[in-house]
C-alpha positions in Angstrom: -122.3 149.5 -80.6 -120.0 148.9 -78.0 -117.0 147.0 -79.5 -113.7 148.4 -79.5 -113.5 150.7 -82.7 -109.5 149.2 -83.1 -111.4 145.9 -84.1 -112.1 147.4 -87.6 -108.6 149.5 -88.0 -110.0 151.0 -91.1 -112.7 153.0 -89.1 -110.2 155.8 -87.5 -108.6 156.3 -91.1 -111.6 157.4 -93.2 -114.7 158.1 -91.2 -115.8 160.9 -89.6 -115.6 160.8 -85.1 -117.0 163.9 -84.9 -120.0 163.8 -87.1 -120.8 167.4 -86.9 -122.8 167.8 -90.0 -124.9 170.3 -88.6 -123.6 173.7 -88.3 -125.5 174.9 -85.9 -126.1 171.9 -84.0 -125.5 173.5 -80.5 -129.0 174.9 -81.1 -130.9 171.8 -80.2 -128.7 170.8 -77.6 -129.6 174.5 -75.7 -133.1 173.5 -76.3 -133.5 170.1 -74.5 -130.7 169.6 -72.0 -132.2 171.1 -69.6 -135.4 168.5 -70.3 -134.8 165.2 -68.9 -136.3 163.2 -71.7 -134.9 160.0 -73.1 -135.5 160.7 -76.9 -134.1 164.1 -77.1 -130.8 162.7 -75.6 -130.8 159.8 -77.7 -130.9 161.6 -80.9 -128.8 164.3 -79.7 -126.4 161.6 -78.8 -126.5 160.2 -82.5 -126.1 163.8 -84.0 -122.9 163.7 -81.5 -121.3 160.0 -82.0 -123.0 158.9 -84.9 -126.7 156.9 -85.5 -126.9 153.1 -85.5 -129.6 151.6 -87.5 -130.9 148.7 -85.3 -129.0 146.1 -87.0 -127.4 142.9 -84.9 -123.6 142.4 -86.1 -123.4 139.6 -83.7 -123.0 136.5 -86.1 -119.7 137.4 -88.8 -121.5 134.7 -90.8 -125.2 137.0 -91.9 -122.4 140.1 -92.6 -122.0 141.1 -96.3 -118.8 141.3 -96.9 -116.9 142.9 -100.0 -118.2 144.4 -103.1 -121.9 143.6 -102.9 -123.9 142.7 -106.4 -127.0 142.6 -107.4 -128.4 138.6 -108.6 -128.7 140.6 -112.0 -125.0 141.7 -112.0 -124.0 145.6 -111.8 -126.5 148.0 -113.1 -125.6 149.6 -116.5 -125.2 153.6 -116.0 -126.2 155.7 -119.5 -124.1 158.8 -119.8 -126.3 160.8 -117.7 -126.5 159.0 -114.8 -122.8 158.6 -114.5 -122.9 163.1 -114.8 -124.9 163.4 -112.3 -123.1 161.0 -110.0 -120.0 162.6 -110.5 -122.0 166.0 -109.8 -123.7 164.3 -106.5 -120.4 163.1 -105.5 -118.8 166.1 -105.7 -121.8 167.9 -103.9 -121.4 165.5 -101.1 -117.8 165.5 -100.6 -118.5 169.8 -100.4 -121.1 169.0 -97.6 -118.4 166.3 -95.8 -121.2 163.9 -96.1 -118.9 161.6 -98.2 -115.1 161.4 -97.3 -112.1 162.2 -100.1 -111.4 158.9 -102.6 -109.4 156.4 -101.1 -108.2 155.0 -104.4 -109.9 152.4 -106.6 -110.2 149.3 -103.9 -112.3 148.8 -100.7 -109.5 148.3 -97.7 -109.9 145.7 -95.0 -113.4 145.3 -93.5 -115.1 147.1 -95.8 -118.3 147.2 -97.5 -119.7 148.4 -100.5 -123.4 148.2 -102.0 -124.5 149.0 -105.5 -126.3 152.1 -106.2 -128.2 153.4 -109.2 -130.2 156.4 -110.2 -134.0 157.1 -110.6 -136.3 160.0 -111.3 -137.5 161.8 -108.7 -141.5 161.0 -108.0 -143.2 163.8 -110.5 -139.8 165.0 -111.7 -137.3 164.6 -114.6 -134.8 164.8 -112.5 -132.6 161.7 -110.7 -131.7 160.8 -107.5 -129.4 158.5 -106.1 -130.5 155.6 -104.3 -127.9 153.1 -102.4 -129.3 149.4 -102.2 -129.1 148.2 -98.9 -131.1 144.8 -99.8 -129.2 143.6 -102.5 -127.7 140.1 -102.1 -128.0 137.3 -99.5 -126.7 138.8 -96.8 -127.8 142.3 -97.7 -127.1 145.3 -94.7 -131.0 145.5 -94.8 -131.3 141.9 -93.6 -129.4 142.5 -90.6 -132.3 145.2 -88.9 -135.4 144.1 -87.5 -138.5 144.4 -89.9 -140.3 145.9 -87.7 -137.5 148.4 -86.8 -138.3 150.2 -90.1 -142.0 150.5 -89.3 -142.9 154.8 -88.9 -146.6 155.9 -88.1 -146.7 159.5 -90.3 -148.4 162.4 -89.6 -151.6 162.7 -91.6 -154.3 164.9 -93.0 -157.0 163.2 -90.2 -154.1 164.2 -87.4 -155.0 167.6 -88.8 -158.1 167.8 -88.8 -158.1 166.6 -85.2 -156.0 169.9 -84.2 -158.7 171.8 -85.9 -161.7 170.3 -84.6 -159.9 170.3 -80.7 -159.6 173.9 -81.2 -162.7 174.8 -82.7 -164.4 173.0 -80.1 -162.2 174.7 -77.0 -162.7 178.1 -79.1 -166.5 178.2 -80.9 -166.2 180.9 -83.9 -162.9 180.6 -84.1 -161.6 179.3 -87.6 -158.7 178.5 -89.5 -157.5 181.2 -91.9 -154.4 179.6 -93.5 -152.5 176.2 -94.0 -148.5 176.3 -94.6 -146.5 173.5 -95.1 -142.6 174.4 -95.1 -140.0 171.5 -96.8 -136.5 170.5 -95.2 -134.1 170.1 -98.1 -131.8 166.5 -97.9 -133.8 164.7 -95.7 -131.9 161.6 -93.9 -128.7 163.1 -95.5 -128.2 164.9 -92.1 -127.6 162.1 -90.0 -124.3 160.6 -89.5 -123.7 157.2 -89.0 -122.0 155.4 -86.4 -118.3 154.7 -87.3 -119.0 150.6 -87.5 -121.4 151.4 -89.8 -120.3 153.8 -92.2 -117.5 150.8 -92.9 -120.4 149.5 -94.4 -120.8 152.3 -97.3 -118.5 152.5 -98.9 -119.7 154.2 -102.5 -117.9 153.8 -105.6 -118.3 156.3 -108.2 -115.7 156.8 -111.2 -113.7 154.2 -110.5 -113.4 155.7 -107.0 -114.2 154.7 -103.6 -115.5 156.8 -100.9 -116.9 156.5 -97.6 -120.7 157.7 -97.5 -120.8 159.0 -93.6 -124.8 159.5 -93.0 -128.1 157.9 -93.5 -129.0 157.1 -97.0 -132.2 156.1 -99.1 -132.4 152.6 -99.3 -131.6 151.6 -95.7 -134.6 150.4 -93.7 -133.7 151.7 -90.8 -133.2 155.8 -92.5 -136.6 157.1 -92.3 -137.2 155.7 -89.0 -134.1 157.5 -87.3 -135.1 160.8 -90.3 -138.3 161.0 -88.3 -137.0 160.8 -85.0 -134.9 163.6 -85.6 -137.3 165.6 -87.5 -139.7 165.1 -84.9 -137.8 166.2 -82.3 -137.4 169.6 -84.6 -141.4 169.9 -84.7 -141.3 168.6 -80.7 -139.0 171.7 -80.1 -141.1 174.2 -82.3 -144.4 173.2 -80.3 -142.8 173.4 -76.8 -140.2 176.2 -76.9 -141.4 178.2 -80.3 -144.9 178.2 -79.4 -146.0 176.5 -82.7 -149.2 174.6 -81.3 -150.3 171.8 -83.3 -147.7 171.4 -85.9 -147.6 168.0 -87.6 -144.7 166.3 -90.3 -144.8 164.2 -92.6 -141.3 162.8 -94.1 -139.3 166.1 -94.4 -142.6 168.4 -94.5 -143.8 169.9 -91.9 -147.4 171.4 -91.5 -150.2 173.0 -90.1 -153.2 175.7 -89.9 -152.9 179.3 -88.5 -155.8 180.7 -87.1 -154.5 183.9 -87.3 -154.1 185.8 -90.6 -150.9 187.9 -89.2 -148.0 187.9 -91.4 -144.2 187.9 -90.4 -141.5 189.0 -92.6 -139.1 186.1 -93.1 -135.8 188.4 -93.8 -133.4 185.5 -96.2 -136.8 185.1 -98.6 -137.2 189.0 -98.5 -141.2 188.1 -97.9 -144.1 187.5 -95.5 -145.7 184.6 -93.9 -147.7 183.4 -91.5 -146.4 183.7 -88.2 -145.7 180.5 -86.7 -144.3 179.3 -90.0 -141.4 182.3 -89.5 -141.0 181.0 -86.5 -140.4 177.5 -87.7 -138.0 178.2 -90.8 -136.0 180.5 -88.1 -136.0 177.8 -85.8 -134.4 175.5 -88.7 -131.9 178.1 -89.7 -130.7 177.9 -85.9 -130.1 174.0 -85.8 -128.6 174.3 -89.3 -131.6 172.3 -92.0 -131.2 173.5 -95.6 -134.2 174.3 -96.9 -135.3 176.8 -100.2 -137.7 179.3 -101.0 -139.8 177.8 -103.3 -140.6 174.5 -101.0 -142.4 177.1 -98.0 -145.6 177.6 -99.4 -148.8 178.8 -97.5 -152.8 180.1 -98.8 -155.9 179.5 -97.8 -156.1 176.2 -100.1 -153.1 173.9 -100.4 -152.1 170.9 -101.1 -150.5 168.5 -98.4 -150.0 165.1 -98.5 -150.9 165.3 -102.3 -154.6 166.8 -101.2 -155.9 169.5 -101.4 -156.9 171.3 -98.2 -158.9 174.3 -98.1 -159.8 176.1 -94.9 -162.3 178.7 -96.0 -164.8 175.8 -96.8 -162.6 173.3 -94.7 -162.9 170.6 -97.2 -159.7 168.2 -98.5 -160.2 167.2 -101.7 -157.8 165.7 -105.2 -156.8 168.2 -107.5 -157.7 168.4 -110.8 -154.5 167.1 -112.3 -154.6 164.3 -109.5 -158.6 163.4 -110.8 -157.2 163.3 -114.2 -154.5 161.1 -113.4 -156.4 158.3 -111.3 -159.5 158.6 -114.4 -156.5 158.1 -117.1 -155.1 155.0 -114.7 -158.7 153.4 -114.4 
């Protein structure tokens, strides 16, 4: 956006110029600069200034402005959500992904959308999900439909890689599939400036400015992929990881190669090119956690089962259960 940021005084106050969320963010610059490639210094320059999600600003009359409802009124919190939105808050605020409270009302120019909690897909616990399409002139209405549109990463992509290789190499098979997780996905891109005017978040009784991509924008898992991509993009071309693949926040592939590597913060071994990707992540600065870097000879990716000793894909039980229990 190129407006004068004095046009919306509030902006230099509370948000963030610097967006450095990543702590280590110096690590993907080193690796594409010297590329001259578009997208890697486009998204390096929204890791820099702050991301802008494709939406036109140019009529004042389509912008939301104020407190944002939903036609139903504001969702009713039970006691649990409201704990674990004081918890989340003060998780963010650690992670300077949401700014100190600036008191109990929205200043000039200001935004705010409502936001509610939900259970995580297959888990008891909640997440927090800001509604970008809620009223008439919702934040969501102001990007391109098509903007939000992502082509994923899937299990035929892989079975591509493995037939191409098979085909260039006869006799050689796969002997292992790892998929490795990146923890608070969209949550490490900030947002332009002009837009994070646009989130403000109030939670007990408190208003604070949400500074990075959320769930619930339509424009968040385009620019998540972009970004994630480019960390697959740098793991294939300066790691050495051929073929790796993502989808959303995991990233995954085959190893024809039963070597091991010892991944030193886990205190345990795994496939090679996997180390090489979780080291490569602990460079740039991208959370992730033990438990979400798995690898076998049969996993399951994408919720399917893939197993490369009889190089099948396949439900799991639980999954058969499920759909014959739906039916």
């Amino acid at each position: 956006m190129d407006s004068d940021q004095k046009s919306i005084p509030v902006v230099g106050f509370l948000t963030r110029n610097d967006c450095d969320i990543l702590r280590a963010k110096t690590g993907v610059y080193r690796r594409v600069i010297h590329r001259t490639i578009i997208l890697p210094t486009s998204v390096c320059c929204g890791l820099r200034a702050g991301f802008w999600p494709f939406a036109n600003m140019e009529k004042p009359d389509n912008l939301p402005q104020g407190s944002v409802t939903c036609p139903q009124g504001l969702l009713a919190l039970d006691n649990e959500a409201i704990v674990f939105l004081k918890s989340q808050c003060n998780t963010e605020m650690a992670l300077d992904q949401y700014s100190p409270s600036f008191g109990a009302k929205l200043l000039p120019s200001m935004v705010t959308q409502p936001m509610f909690t939900m259970p995580k897909k297959g888990s008891m616990k909640l997440c927090l999900v800001n509604d970008h399409s809620a009223g008439l002139n919702s934040l969501n209405s102001l990007i391109p439909t098509e903007g939000g549109f992502v082509i994923l990463d899937n299990l035929s992509n892989l079975g591509a890689n493995i037939h191409a290789i098979m085909c260039k190499r006869p006799g050689l098979r796969p002997k292992l599939i790892w998929k490795s997780n990146a923890l608070q996905a969209y949550r490490y891109l900030p947002m332009h400036p002009h837009w994070q005017v646009h989130q403000a978040t109030l939670i007990n009784s408190n208003y604070h400015i949400n500074h990075c991509a959320v769930f619930g924008n339509h424009m968040s898992s385009h620019l998540w992929c972009l970004f994630f991509g480019l960390m697959c993009w740098i793991a294939i071309h300066e790691c050495g990881v051929d073929g790796l693949l993502h989808y959303v926040n995991d990233a995954f592939n085959v190893s024809f190669s039963d070597k091991l590597s010892f991944y030193a913060p886990y205190r345990h071994l795994m496939p090679t090119d996997q180390t090489c990707f979780l080291l490569l992540l602990d460079e740039i600065g991208v959370l992730h956690e033990d438990k979400k870097q798995l690898y076998g000879e049969s996993l399951e990716v994408i919720r399917l089962v893939v197993d490369v000793c009889d190089m099948s894909i396949s439900m799991s039980h639980e999954a058969k259960q499920s759909l014959i229990k739906a039916l």
